[in-house]
N, CA, C and O atoms as CSV, one atom per row, in Angstrom:
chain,resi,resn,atom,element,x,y,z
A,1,UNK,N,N,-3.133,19.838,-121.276
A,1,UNK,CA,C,-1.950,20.214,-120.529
A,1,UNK,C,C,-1.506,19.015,-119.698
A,1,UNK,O,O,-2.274,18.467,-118.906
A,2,UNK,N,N,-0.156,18.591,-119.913
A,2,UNK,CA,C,0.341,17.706,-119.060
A,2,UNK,C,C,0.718,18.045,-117.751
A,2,UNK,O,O,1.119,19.166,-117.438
A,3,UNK,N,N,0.548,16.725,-116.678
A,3,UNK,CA,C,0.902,17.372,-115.318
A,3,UNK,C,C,2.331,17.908,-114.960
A,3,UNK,O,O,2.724,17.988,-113.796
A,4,UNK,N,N,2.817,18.143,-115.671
A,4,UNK,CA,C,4.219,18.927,-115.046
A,4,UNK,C,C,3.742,20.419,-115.728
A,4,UNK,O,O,3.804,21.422,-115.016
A,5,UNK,N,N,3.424,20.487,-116.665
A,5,UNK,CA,C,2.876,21.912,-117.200
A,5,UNK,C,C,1.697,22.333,-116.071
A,5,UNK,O,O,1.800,23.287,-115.301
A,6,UNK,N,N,0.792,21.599,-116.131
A,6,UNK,CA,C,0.233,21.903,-115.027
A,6,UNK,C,C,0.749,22.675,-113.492
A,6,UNK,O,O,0.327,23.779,-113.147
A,7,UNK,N,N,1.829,21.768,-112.606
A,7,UNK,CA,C,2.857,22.162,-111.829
A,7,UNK,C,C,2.946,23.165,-112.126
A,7,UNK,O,O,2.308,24.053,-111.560
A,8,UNK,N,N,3.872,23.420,-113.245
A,8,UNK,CA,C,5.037,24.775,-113.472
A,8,UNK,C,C,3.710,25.661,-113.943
A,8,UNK,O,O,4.411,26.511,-114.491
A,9,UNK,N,N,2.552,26.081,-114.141
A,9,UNK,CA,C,1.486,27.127,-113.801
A,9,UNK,C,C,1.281,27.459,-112.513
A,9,UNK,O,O,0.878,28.446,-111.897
A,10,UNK,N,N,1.706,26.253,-112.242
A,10,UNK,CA,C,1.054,26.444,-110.808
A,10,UNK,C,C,2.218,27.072,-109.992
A,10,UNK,O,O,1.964,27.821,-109.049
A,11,UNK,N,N,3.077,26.869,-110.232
A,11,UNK,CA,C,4.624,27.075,-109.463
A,11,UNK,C,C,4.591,28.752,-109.911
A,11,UNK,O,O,4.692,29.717,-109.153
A,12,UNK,N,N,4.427,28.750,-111.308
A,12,UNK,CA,C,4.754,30.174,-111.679
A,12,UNK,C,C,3.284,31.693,-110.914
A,12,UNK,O,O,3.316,32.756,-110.295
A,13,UNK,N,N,2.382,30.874,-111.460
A,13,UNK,CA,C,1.139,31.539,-110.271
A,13,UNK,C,C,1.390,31.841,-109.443
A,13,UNK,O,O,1.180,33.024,-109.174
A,14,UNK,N,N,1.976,31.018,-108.531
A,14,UNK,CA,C,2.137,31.141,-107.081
A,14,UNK,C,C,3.091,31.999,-106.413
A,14,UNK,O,O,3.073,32.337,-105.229
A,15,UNK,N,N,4.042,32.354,-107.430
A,15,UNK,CA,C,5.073,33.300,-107.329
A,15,UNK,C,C,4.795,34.403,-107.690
A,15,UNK,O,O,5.163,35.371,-107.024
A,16,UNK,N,N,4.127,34.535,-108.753
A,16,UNK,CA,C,3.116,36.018,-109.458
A,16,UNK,C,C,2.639,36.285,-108.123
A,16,UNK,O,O,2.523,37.471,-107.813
A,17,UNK,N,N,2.390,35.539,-107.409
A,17,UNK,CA,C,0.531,35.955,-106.945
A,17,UNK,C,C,1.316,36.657,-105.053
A,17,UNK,O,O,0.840,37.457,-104.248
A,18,UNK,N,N,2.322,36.040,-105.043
A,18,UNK,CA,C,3.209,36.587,-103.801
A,18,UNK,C,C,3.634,37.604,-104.056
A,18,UNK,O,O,4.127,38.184,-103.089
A,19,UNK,N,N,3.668,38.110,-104.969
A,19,UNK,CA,C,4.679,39.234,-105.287
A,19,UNK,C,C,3.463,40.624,-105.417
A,19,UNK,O,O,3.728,41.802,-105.659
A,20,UNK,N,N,2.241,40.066,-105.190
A,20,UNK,CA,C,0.931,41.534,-104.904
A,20,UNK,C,C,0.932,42.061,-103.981
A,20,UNK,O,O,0.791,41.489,-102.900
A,21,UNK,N,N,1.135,43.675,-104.153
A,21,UNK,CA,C,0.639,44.748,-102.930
A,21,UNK,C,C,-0.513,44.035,-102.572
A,21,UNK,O,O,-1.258,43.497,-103.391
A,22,UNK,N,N,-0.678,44.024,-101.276
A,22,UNK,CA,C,-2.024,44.023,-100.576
A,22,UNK,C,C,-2.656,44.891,-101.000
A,22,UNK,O,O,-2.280,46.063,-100.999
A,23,UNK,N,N,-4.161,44.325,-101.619
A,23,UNK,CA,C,-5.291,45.012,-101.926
A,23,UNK,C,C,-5.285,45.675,-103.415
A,23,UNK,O,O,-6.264,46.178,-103.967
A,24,UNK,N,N,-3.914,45.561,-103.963
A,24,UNK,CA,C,-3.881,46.955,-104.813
A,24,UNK,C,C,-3.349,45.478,-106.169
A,24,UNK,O,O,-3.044,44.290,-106.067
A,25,UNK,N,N,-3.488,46.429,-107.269
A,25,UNK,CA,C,-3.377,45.271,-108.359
A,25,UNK,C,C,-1.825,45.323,-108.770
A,25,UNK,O,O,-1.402,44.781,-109.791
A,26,UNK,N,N,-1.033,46.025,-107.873
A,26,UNK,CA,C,0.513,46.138,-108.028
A,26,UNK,C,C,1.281,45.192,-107.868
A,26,UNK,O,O,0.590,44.304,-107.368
A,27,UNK,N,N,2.476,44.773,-108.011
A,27,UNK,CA,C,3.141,44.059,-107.627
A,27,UNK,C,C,4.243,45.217,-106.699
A,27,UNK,O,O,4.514,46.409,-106.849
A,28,UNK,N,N,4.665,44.179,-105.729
A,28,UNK,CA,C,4.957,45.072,-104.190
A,28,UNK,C,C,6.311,45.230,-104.491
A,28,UNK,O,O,6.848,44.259,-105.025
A,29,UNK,N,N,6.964,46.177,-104.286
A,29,UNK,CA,C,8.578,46.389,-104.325
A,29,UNK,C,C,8.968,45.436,-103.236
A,29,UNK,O,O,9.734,44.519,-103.534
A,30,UNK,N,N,8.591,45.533,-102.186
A,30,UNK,CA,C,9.246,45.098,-100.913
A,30,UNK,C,C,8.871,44.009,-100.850
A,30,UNK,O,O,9.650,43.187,-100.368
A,31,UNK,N,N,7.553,43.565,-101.301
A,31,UNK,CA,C,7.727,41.548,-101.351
A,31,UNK,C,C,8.429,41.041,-102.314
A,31,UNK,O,O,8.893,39.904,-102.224
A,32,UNK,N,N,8.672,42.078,-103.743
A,32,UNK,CA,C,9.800,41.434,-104.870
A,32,UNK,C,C,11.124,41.528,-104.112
A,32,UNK,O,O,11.522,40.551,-103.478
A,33,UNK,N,N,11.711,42.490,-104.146
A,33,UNK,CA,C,12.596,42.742,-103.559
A,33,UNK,C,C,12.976,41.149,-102.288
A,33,UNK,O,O,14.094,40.636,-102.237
A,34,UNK,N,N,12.147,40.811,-101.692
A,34,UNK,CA,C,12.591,39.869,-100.632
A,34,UNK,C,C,12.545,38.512,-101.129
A,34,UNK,O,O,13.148,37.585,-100.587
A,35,UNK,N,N,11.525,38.353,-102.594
A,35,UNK,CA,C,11.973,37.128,-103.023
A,35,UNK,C,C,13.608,37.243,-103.795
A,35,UNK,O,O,14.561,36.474,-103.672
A,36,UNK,N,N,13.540,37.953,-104.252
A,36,UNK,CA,C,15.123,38.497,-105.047
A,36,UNK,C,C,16.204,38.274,-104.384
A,36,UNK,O,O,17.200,37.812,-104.942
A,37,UNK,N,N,16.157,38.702,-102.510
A,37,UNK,CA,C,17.365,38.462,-102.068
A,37,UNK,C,C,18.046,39.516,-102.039
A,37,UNK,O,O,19.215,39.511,-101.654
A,38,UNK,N,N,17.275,40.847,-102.537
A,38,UNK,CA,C,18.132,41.914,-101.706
A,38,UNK,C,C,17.081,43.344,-101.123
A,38,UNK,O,O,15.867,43.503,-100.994
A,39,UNK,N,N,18.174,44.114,-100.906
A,39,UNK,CA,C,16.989,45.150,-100.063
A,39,UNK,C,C,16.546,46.086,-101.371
A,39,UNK,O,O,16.947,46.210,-102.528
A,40,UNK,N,N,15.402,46.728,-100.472
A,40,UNK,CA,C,14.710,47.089,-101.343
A,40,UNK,C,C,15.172,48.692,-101.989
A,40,UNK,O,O,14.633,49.362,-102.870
A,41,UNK,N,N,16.441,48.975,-101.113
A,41,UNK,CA,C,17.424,50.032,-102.018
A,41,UNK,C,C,18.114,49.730,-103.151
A,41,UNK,O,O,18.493,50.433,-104.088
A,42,UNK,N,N,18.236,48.334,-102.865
A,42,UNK,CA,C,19.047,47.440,-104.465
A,42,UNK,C,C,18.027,47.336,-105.809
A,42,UNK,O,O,18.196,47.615,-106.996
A,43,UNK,N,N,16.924,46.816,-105.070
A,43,UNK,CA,C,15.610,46.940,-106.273
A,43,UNK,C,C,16.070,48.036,-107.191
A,43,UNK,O,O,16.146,47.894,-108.412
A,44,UNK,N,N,16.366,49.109,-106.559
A,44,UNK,CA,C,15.823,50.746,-106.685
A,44,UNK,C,C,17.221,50.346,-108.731
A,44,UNK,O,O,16.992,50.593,-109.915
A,45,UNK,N,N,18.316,49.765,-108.094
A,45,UNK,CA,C,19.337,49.834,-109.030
A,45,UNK,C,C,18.434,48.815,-109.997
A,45,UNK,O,O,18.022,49.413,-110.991
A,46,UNK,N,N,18.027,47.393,-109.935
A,46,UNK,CA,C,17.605,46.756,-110.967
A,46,UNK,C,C,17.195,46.833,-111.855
A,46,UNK,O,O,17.380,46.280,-112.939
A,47,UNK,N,N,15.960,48.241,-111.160
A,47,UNK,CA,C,14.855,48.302,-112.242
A,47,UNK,C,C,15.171,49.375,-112.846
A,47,UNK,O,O,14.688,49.549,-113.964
A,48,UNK,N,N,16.166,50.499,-112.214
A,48,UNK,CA,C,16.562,51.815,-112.618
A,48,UNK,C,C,15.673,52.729,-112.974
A,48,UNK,O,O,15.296,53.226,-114.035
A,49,UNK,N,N,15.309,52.890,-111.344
A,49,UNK,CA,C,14.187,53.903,-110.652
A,49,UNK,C,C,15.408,54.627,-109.956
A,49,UNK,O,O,16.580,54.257,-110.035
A,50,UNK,N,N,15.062,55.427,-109.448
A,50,UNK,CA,C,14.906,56.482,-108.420
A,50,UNK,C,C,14.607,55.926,-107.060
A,50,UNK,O,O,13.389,56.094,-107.119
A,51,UNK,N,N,14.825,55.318,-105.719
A,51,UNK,CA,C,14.700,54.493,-104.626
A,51,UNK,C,C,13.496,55.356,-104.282
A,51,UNK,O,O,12.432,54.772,-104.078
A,52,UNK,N,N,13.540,56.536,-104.204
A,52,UNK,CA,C,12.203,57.338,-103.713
A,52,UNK,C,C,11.149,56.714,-104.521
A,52,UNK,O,O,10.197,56.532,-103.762
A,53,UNK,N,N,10.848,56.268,-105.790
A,53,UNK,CA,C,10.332,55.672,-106.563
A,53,UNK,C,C,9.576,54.408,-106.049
A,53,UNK,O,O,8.346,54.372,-106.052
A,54,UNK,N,N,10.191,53.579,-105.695
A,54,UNK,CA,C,10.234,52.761,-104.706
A,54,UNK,C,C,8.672,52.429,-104.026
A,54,UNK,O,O,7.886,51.486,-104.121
A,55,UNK,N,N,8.682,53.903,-103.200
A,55,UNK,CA,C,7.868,54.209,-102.248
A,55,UNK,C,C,6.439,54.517,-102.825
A,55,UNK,O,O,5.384,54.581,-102.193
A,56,UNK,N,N,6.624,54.672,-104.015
A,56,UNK,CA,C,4.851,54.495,-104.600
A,56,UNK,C,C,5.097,53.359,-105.946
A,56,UNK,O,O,5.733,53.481,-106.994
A,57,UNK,N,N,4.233,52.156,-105.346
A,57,UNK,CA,C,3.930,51.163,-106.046
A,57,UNK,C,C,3.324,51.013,-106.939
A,57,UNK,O,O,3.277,49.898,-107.458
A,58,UNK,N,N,2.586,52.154,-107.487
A,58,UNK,CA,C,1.938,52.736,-108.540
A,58,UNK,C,C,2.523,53.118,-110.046
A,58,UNK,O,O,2.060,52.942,-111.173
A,59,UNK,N,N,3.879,53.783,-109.507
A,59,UNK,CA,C,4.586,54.112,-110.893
A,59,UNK,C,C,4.362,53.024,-111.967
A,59,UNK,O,O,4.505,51.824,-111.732
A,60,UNK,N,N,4.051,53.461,-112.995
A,60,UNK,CA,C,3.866,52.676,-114.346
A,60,UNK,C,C,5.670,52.493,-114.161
A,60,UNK,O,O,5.953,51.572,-113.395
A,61,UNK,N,N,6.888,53.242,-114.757
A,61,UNK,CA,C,7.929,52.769,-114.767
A,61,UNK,C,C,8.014,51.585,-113.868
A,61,UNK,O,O,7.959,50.409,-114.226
A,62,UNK,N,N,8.135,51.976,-112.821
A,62,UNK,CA,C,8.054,51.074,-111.825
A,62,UNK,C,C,7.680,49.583,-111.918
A,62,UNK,O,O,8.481,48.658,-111.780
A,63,UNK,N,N,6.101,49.441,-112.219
A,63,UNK,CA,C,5.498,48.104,-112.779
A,63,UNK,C,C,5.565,47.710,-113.798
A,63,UNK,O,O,4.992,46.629,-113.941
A,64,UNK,N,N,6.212,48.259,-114.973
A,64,UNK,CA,C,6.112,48.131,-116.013
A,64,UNK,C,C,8.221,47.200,-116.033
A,64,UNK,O,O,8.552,46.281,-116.782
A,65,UNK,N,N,8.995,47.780,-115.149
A,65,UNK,CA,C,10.561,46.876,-115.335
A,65,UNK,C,C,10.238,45.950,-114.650
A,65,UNK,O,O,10.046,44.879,-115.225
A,66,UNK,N,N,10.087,46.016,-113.386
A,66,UNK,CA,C,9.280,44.710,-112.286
A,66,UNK,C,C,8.640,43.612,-113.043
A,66,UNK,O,O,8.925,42.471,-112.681
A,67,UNK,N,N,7.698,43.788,-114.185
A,67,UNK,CA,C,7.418,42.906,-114.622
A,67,UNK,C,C,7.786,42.486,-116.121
A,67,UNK,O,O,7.102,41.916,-116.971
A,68,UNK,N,N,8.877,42.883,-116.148
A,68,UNK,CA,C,9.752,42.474,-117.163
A,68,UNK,C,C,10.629,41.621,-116.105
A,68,UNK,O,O,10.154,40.485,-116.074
A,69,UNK,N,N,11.507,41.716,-115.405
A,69,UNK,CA,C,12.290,41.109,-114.520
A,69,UNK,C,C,11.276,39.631,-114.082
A,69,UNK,O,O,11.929,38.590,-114.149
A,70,UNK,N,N,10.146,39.497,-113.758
A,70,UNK,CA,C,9.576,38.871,-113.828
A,70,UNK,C,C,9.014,37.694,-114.743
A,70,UNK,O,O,8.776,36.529,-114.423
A,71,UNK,N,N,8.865,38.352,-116.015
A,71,UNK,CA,C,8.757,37.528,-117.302
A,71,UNK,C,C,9.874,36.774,-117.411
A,71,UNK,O,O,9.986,35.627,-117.844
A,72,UNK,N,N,11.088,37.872,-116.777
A,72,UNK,CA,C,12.266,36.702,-117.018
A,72,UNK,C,C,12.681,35.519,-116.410
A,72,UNK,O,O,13.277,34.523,-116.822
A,73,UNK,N,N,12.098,35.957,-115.029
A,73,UNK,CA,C,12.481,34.912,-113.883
A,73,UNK,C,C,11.657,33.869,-114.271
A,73,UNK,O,O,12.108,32.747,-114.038
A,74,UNK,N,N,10.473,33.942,-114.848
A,74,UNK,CA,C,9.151,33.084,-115.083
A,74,UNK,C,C,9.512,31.843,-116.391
A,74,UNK,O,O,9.370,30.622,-116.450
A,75,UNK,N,N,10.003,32.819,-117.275
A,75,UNK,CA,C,10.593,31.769,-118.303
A,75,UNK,C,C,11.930,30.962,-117.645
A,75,UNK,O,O,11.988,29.733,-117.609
A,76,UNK,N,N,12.963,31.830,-117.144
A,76,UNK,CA,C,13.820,30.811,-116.515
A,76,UNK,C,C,13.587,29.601,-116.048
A,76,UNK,O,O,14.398,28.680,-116.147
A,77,UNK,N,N,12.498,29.515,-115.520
A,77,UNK,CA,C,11.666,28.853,-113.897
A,77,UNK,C,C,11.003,27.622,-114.966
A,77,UNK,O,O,10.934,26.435,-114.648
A,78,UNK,N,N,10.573,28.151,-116.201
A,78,UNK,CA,C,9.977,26.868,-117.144
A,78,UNK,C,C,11.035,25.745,-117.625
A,78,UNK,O,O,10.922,24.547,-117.885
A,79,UNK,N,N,12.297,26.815,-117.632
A,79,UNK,CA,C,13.604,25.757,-118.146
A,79,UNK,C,C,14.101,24.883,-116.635
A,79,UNK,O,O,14.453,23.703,-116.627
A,80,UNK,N,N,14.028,25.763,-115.434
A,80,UNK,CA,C,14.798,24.942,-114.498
A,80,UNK,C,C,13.838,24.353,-113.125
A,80,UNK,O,O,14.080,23.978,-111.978
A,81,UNK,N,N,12.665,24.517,-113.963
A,81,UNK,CA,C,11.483,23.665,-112.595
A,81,UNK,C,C,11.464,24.065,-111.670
A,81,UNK,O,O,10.656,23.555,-110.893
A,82,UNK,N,N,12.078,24.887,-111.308
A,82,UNK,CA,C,12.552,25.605,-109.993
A,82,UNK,C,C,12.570,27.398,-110.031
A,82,UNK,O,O,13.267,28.093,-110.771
A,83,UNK,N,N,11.433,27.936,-108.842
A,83,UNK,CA,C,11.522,29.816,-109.309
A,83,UNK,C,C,12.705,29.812,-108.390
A,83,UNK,O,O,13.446,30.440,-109.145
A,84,UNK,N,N,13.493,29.569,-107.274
A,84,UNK,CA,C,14.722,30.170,-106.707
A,84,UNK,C,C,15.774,29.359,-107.809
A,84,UNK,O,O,16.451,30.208,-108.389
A,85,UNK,N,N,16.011,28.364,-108.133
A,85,UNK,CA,C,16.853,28.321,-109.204
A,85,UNK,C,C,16.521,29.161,-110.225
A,85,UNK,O,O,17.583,29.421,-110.792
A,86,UNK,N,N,15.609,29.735,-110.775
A,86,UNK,CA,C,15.929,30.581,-111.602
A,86,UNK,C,C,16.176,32.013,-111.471
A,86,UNK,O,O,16.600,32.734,-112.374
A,87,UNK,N,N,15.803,32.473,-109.961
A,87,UNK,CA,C,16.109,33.780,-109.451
A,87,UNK,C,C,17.517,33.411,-109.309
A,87,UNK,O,O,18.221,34.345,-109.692
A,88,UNK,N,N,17.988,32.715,-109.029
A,88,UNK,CA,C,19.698,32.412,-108.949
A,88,UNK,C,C,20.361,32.953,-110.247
A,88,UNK,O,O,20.975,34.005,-110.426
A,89,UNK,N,N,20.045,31.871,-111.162
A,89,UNK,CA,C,20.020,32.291,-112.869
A,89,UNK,C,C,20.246,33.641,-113.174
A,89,UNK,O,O,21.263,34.235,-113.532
A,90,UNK,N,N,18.769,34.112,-112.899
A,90,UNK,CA,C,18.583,35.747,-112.849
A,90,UNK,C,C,19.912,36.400,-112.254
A,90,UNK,O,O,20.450,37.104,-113.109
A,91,UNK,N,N,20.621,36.376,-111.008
A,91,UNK,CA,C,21.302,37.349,-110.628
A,91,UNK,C,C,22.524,37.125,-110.681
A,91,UNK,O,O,23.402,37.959,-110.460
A,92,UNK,N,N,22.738,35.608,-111.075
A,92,UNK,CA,C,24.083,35.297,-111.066
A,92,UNK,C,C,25.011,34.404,-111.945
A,92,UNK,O,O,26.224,34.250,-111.805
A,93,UNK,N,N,24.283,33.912,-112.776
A,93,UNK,CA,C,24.651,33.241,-113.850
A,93,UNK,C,C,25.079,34.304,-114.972
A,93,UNK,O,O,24.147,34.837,-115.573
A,94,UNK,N,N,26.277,34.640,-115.291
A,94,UNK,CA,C,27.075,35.370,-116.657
A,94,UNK,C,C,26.974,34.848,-118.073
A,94,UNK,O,O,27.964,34.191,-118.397
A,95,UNK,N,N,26.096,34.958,-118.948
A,95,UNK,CA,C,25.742,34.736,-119.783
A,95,UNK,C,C,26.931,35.635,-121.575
A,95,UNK,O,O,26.679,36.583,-122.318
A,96,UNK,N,N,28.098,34.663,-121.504
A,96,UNK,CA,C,28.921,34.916,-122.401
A,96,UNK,C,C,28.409,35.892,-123.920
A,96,UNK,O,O,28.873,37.003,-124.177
A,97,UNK,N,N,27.581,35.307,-124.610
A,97,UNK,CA,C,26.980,35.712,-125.672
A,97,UNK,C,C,26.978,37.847,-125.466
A,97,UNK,O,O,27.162,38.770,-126.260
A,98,UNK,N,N,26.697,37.771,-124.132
A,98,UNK,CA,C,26.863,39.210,-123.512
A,98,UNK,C,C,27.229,39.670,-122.673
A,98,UNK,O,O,26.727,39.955,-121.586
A,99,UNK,N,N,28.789,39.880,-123.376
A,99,UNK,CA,C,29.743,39.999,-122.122
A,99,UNK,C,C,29.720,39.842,-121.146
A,99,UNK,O,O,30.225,40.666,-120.383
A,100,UNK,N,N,29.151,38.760,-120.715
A,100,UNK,CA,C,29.499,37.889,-119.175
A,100,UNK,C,C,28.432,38.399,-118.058
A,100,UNK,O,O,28.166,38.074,-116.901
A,101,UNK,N,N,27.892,39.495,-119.117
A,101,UNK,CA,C,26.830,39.675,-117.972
A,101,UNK,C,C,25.740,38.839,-117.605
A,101,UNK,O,O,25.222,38.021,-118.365
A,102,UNK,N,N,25.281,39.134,-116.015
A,102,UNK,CA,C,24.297,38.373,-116.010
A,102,UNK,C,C,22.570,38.954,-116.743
A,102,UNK,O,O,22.486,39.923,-117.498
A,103,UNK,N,N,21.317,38.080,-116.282
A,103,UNK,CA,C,19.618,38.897,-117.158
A,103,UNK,C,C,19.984,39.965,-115.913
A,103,UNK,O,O,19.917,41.096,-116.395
A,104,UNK,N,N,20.217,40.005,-114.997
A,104,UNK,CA,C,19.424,40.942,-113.559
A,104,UNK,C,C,20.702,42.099,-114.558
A,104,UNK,O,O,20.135,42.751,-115.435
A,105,UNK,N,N,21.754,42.261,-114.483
A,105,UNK,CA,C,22.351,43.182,-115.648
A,105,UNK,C,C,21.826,43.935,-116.768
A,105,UNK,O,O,21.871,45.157,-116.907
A,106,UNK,N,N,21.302,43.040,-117.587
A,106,UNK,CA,C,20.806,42.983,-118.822
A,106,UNK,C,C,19.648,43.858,-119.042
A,106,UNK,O,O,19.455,44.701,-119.918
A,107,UNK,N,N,18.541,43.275,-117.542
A,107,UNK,CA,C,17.658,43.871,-117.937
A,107,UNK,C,C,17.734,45.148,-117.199
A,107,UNK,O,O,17.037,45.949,-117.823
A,108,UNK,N,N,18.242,45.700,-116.184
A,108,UNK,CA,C,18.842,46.731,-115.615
A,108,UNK,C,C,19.053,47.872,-116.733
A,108,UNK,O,O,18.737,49.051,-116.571
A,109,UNK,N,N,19.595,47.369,-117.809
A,109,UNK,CA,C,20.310,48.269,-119.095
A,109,UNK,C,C,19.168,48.215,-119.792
A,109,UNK,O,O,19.787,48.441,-120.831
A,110,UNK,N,N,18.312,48.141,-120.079
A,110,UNK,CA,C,17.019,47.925,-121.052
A,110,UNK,C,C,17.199,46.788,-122.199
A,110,UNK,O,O,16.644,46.866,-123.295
A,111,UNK,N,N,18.048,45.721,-121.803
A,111,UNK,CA,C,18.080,44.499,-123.110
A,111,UNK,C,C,17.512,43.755,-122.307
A,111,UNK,O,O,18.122,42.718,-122.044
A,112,UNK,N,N,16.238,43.968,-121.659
A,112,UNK,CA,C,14.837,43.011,-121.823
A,112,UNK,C,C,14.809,41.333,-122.462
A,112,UNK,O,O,14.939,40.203,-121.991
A,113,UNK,N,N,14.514,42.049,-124.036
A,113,UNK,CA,C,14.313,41.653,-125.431
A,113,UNK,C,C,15.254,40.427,-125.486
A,113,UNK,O,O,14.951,39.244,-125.636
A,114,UNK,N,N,16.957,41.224,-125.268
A,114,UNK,CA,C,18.031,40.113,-125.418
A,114,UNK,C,C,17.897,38.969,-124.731
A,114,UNK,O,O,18.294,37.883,-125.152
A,115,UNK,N,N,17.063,39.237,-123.121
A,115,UNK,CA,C,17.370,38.263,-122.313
A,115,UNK,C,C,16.598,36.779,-122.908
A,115,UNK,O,O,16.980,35.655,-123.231
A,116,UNK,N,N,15.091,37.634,-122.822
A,116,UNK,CA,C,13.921,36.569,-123.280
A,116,UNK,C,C,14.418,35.804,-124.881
A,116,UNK,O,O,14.075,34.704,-125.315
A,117,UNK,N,N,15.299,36.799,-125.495
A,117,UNK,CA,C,15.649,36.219,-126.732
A,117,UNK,C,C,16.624,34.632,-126.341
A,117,UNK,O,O,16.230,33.488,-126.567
A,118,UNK,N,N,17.809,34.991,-125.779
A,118,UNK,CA,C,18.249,34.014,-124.909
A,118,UNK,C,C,17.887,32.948,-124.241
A,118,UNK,O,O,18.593,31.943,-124.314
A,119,UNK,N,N,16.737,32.957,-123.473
A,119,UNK,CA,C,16.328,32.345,-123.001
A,119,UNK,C,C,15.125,31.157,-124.001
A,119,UNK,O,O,14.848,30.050,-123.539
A,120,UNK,N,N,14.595,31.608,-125.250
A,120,UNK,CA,C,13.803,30.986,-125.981
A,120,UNK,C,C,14.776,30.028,-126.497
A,120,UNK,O,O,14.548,28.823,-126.393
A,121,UNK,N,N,16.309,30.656,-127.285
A,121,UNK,CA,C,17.431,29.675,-127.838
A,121,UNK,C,C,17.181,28.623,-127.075
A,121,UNK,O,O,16.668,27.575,-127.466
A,122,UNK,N,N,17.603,28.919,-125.766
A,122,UNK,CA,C,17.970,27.462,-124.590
A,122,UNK,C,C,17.248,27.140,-124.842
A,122,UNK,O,O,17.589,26.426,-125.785
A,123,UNK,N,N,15.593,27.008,-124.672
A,123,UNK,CA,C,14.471,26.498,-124.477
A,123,UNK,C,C,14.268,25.266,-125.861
A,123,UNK,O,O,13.618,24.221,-125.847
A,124,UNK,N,N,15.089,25.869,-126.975
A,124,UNK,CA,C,14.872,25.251,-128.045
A,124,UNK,C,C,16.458,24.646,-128.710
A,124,UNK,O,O,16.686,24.471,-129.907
A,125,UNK,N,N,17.278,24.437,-127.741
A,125,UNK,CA,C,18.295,23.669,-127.187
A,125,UNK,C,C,19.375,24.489,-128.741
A,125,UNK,O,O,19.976,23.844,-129.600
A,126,UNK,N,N,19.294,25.977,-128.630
A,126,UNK,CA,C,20.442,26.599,-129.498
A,126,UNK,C,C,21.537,26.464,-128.931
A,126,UNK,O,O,22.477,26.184,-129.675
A,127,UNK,N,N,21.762,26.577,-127.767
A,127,UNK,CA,C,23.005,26.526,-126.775
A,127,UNK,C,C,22.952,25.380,-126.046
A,127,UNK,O,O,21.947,24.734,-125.752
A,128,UNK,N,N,24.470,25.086,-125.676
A,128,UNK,CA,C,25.047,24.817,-124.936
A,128,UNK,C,C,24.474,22.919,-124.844
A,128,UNK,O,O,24.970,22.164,-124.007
């Protein structure tokens, strides 16, 4: 492994590893939610829960979109060296190929699949 691969494990770790409920093997609504940049009633729309939902960190639904949203931010973060440039990416960059929406859209709607599909093209310089 070269040292920038190295880095970007380390960059991406380090962002995984912030985003844990205390004590519990979850990832926290309310610490995702605050790297994301919004409240944790907005989460509730991203992941398309129920906000009461929210409130137990347990839900499989729950951990199971969270860390899809995650996979995405994570691959972003390999293309732009940067996890807040790619949480940017994530919420605000309109991605033409689908109707202008942005991944935080995308994966909201259950096209997951599309995003990471997207994101491998770039990676392997299909676009742009």
């Amino acid at each position: 492994m070269t040292v920038a691969q190295n880095t970007q494990a380390a960059m991406v770790s380090g962002f995984v590893e912030s985003l844990q409920e205390p004590r519990t093997p979850y990832i926290s609504p309310k610490r995702f939610s605050k790297a994301l940049g919004v409240q944790v009633t907005n989460l509730a729309d991203l992941t398309g829960v129920h906000r009461n939902t929210l409130r137990n960190p347990a839900s499989e639904r729950l951990q199971s979109r969270m860390r899809e949203m995650i996979k995405a931010i994570t691959a972003a973060a390999t293309l732009t060296g940067d996890i807040s440039k790619a949480i940017y990416w994530y919420r605000n960059e309109p991605i033409a190929e689908y109707d202008h929406k942005n991944a935080a859209e995308l994966v909201a709607e259950g096209h997951f699949e599309a995003v990471m599909s997207y994101l491998r093209d770039l990676e392997n310089g299909a676009r742009g």
